[in-house]
SESETI-997987 format. One line per 10 residues: number of its first residue (from 0); their letters; for each residue x negated, y, z negated of N, C-alpha, C, O. Coordinates in Angstrom, 2 decimals. Each point is the difference from the previous one (the first is absolute). Last residue first. Layout:
// residues N
NUM) a) X,Y,Z,X,Y,Z,X,Y,Z,X,Y,Z | ...
This chain:
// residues 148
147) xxxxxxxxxx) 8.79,-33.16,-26.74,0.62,0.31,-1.82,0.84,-0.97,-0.49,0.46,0.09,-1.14 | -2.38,0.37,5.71,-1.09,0.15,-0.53,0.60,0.27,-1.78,-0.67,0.36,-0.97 | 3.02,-1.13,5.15,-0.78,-0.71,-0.03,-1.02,-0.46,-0.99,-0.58,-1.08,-0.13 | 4.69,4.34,0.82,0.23,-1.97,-0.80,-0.88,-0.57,0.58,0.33,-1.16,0.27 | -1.63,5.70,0.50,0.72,-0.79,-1.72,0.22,-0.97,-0.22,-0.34,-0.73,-0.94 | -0.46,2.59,5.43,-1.39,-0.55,-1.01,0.62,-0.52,-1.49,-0.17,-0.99,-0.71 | 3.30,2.14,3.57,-0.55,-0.98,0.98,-0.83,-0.69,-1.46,0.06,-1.01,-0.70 | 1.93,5.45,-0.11,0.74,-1.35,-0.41,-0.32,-1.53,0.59,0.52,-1.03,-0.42 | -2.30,5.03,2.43,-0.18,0.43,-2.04,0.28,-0.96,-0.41,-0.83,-0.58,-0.70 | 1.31,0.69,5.43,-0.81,-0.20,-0.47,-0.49,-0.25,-1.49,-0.78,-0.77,-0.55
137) xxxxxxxxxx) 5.05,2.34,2.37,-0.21,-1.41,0.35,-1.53,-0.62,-0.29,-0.11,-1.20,-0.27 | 1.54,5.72,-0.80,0.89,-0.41,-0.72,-0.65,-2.16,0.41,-0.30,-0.92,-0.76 | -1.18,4.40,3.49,-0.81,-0.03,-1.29,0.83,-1.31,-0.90,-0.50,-1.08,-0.33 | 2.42,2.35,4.31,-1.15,-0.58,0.41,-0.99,-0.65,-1.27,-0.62,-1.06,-0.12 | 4.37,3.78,-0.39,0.31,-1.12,0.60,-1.02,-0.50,0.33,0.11,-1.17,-0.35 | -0.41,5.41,0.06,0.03,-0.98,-1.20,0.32,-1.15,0.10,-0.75,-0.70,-0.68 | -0.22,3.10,4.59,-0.97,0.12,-0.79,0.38,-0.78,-1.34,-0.73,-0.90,-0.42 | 4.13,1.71,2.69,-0.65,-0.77,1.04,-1.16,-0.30,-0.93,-0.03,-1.10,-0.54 | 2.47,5.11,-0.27,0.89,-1.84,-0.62,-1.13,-1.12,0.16,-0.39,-0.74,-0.90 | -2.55,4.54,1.82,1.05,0.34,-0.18,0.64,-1.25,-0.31,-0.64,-1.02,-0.27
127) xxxxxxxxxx) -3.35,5.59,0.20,0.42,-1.46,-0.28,1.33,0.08,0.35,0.71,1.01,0.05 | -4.22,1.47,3.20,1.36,0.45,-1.35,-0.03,-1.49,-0.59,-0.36,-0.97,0.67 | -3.78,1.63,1.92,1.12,-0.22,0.51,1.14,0.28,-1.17,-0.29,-0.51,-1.08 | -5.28,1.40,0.46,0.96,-0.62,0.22,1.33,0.48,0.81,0.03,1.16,0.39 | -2.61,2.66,0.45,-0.95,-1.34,-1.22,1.22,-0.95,0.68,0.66,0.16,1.03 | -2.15,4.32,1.93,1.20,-0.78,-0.92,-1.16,-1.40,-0.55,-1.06,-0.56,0.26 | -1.13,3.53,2.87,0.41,0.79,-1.05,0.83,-0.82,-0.93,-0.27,0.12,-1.20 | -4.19,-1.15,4.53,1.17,-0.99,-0.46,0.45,1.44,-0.59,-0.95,0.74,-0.27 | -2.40,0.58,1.82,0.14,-0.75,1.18,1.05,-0.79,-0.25,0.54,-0.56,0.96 | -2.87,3.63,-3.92,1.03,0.30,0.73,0.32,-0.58,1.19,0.48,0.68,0.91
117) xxxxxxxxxx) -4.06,-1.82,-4.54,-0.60,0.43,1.19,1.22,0.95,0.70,-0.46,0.80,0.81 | 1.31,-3.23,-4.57,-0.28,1.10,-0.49,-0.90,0.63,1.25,-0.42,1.16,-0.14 | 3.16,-4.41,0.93,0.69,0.56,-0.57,-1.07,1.43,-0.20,0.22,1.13,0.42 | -1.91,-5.15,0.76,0.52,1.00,1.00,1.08,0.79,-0.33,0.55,0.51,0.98 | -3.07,-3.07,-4.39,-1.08,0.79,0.78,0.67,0.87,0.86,-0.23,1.21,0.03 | 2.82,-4.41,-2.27,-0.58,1.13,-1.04,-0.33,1.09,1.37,0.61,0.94,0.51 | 0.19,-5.27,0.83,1.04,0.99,0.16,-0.32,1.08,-0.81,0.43,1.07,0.43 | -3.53,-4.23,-0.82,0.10,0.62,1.44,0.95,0.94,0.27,-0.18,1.03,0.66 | -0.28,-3.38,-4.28,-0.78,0.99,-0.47,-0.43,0.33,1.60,-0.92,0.76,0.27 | 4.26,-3.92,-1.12,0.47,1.15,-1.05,-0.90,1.29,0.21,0.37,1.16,-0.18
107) xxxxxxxxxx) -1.58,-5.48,2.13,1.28,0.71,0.85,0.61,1.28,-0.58,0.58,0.89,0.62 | -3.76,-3.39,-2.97,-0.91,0.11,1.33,0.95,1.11,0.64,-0.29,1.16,0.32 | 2.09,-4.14,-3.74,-0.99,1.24,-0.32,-0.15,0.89,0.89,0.54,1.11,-0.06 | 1.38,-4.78,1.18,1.04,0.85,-0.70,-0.91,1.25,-0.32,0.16,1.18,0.32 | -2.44,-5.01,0.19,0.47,0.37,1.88,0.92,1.29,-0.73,-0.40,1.09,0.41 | -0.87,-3.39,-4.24,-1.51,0.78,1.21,0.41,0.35,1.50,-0.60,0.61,0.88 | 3.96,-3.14,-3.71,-0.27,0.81,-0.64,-1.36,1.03,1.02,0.11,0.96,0.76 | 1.17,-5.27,-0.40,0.64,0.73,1.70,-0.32,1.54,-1.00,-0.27,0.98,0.68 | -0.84,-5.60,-2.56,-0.28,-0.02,1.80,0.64,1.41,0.16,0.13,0.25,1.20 | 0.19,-0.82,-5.79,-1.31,-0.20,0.47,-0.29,-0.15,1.38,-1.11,0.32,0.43
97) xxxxxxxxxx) 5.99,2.11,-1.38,-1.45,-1.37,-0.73,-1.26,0.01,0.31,-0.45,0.81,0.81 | 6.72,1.72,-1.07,-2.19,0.04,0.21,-0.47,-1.51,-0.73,0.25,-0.80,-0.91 | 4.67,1.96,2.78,-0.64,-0.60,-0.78,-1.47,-0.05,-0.15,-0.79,-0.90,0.29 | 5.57,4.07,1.64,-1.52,-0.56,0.01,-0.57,-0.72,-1.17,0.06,0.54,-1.11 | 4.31,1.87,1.24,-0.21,-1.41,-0.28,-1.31,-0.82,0.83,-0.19,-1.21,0.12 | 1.32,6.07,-0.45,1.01,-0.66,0.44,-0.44,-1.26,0.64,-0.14,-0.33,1.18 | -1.85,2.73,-4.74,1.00,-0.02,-0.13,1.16,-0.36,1.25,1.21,-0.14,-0.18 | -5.82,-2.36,-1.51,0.73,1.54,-0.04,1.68,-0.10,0.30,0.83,-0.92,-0.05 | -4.47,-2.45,-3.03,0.63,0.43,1.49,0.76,1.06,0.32,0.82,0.45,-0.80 | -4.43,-3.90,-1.86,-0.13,1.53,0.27,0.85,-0.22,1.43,-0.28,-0.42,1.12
87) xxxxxxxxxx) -2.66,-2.38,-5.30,0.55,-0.05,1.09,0.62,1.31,0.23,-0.32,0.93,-0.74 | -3.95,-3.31,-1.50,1.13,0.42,-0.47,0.43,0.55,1.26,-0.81,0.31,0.88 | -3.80,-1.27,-1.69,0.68,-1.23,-0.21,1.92,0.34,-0.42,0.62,-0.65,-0.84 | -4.27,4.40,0.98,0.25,-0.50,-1.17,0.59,-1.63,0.25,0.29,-0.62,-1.02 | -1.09,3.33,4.90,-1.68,-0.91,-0.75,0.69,-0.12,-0.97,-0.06,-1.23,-0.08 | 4.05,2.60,2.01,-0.81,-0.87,0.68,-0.93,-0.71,-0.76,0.06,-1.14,-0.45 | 1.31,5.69,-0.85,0.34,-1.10,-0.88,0.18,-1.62,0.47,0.21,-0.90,-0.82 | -2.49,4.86,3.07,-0.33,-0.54,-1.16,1.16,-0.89,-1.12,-0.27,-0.65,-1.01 | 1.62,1.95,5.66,-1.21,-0.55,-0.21,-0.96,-0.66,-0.86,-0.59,-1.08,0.11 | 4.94,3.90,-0.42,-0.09,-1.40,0.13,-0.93,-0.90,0.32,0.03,-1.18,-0.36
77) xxxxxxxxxx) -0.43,5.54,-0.20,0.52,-0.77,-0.93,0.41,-1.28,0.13,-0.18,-0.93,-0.79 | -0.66,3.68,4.68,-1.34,-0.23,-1.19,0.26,-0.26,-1.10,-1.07,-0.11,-0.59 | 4.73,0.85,3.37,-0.72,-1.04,0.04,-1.29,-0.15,-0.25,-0.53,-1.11,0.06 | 5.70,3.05,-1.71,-1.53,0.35,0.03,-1.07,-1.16,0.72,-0.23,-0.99,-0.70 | 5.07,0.38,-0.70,-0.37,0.88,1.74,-1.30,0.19,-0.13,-0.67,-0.24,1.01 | 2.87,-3.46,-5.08,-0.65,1.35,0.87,0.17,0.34,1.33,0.23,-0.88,0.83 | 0.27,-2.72,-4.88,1.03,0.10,1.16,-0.12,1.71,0.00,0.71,0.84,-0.56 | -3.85,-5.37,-2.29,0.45,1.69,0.41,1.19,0.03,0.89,0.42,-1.10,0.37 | -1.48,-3.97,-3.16,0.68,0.79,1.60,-0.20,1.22,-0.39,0.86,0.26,-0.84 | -4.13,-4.36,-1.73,0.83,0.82,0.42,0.38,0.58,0.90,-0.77,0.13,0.96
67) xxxxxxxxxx) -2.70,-3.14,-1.78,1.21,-0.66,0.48,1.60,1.16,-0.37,1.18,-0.24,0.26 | -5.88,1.01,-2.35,-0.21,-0.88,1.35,1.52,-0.02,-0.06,0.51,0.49,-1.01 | -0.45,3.55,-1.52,-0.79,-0.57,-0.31,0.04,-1.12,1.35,0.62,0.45,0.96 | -0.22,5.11,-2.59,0.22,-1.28,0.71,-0.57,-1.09,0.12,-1.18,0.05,0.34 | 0.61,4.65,-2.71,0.70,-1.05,-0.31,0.09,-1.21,0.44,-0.02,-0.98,-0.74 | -2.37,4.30,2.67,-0.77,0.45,-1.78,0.68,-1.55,-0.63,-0.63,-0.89,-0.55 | 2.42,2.73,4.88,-1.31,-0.86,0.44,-0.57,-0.22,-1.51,-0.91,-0.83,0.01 | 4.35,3.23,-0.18,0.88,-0.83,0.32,-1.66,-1.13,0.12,-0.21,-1.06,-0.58 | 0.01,5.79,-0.48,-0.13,-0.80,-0.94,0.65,-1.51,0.24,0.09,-0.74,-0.98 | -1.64,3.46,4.59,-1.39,0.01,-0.95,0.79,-0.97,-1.37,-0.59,-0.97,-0.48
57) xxxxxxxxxx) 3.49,2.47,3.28,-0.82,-0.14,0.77,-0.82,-0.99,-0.81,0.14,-1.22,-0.07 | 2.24,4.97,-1.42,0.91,-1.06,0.08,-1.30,-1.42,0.49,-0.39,-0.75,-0.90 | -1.50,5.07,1.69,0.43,-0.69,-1.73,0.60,-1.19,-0.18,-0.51,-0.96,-0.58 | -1.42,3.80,5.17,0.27,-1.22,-0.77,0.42,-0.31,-1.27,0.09,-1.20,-0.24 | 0.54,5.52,1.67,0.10,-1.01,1.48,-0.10,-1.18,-0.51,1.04,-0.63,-0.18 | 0.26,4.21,-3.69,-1.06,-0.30,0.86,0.07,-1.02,0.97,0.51,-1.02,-0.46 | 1.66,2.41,-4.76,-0.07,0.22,1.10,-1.25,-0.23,0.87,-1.09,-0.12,-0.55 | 2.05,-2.97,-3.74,-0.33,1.72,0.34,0.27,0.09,1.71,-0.16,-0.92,0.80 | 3.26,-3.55,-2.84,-1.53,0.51,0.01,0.04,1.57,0.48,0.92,0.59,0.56 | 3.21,-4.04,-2.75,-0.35,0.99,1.07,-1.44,0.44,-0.15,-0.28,0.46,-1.11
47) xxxxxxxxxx) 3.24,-5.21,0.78,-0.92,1.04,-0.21,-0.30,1.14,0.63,-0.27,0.09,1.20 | 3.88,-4.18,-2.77,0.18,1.26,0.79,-1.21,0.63,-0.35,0.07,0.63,-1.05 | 2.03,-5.61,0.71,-0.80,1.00,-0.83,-0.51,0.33,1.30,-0.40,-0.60,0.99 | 4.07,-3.19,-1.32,-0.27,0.67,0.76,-0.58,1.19,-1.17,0.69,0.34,-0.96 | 1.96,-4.15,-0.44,-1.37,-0.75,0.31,-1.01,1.53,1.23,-1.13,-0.26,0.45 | 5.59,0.33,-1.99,-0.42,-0.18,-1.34,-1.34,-0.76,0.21,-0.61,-0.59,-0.89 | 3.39,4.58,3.65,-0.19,-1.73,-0.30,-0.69,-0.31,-0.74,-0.80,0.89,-0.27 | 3.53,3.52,3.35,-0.38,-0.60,-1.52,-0.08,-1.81,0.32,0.69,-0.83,0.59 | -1.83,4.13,3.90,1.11,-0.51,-1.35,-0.65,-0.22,-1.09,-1.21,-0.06,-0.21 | -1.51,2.50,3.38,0.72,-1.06,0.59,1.08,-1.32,-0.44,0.20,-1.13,0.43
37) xxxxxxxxxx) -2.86,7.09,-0.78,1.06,-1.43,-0.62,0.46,-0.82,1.07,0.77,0.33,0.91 | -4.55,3.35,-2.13,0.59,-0.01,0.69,0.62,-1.60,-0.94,-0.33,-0.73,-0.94 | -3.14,5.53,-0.05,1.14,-0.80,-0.08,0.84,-0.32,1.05,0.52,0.86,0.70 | -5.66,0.27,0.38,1.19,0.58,-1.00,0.94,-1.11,-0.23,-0.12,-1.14,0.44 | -4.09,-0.13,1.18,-0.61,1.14,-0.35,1.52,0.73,-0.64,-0.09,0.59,-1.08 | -0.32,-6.10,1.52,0.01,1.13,0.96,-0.01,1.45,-0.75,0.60,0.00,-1.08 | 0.03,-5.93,0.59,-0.83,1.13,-0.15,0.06,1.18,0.60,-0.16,-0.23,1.20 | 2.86,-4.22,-3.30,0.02,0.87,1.49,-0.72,0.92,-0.84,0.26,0.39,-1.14 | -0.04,-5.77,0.39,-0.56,1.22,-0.63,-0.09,0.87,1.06,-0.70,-0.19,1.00 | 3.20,-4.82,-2.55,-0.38,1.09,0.73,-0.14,1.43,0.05,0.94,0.77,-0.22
27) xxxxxxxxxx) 0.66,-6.73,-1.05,-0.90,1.31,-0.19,-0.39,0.84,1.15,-0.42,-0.38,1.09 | 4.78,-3.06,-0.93,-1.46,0.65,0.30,-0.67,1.12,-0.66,0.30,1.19,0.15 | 4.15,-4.57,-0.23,-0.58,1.14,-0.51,-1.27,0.09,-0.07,-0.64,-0.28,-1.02 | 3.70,-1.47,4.32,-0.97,-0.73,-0.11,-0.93,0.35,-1.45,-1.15,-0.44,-0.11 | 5.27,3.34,1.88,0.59,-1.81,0.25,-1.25,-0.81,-0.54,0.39,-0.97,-0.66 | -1.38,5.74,0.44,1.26,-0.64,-1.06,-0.23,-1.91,0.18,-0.41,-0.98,-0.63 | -1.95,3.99,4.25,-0.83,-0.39,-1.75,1.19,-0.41,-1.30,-0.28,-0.57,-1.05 | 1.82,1.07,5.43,-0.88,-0.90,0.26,-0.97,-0.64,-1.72,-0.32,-0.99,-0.67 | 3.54,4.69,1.66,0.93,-1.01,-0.03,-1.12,-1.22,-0.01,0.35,-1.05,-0.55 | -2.29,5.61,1.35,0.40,-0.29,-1.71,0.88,-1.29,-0.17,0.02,-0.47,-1.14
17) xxxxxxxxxx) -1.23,1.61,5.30,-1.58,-0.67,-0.74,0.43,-0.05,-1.51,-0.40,-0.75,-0.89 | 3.40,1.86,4.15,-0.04,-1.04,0.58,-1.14,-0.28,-0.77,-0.43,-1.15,0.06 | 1.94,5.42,-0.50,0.99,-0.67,-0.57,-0.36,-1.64,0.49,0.86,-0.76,-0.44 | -4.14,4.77,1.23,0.50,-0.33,-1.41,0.64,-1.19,-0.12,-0.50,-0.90,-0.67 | -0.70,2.45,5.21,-0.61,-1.46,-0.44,0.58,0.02,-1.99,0.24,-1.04,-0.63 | 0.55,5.25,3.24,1.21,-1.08,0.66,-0.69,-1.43,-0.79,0.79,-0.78,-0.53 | -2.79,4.88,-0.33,0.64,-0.08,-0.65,1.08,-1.17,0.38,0.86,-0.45,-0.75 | -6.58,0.33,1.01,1.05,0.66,0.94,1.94,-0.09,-0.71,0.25,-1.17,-0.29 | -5.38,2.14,-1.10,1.04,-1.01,-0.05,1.09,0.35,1.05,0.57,1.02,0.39 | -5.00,1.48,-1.88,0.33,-0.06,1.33,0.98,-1.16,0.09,-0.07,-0.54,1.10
7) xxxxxxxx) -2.33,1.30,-5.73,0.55,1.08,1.07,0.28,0.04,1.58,-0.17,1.11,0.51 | -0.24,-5.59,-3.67,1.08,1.53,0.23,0.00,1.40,0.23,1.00,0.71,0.14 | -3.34,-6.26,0.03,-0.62,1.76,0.05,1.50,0.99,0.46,0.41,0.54,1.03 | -0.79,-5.86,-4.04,1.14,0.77,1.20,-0.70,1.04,0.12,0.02,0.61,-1.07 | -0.72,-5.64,-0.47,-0.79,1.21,0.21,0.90,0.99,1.22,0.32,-0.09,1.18 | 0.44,-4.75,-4.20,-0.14,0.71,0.95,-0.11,1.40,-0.44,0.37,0.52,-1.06 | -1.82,-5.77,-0.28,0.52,1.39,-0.84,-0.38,0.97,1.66,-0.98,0.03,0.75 | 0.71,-5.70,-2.50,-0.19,1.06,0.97,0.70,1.26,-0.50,0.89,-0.06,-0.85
């Protein structure tokens, strides 16, 4: 299994609990994202940066991924498609997408889109917070010692 990190939208509190994760188990893992970013030095961790643009990152994580790999995204049309790839996908505060609930996620993403851009919703998400990693932190590490 080889994890999949979309780093432009990482969140900087999950660094220290995903780089201790990919040490202790040394996990392959490839952070993609449009500039430079760092989630430690490791000798199993490759840093890509793709051309600017909404999807790039996007486009090359879905290009890579293979069945039974982890992304660990906010994006949830990414995680969608890396769903049909047979590959797994959890955000960041420790949602686990799948095949049952991925399309409800969608659905909900592209409703909140709509009233946002109707002005009937103005605020997005909720701030992240401890709570939020912690949450992740218990998930990230749930699936691991399930699946590695």
């Amino acid at each position: 299994m080889t994890l999949f990190i979309d780093g432009d939208a990482f969140v900087n509190m999950l660094k220290p609990i995903v780089h201790k994760a990919i040490e202790k188990r040394k996990l392959p893992t490839v952070v993609v994202s449009n500039k430079k970013i760092n989630i430690g030095k490791s000798a199993t961790i490759e840093y890509q940066i793709v051309g600017e643009g909404a999807d790039e990152a996007d486009h090359r994580i879905v290009e890579l991924v293979a069945p039974g790999d982890l992304v660990i995204t906010a994006d949830i049309p990414l995680a969608d498609r890396v769903i049909t790839k047979n590959a797994h996908a959890i955000d960041h505060r420790g949602e686990l997408y799948s095949k049952d609930n991925i399309k409800q996620y969608l659905a909900m993403r592209n409703l909140m889109e709509e009233l946002r851009e109707s002005g009937e919703v103005t605020k997005g998400p909720a701030a992240y917070t401890q709570k939020d990693a912690r949450n992740f932190s218990n998930s990230f590490n749930a699936f691991l010692q399930k699946n590695s």
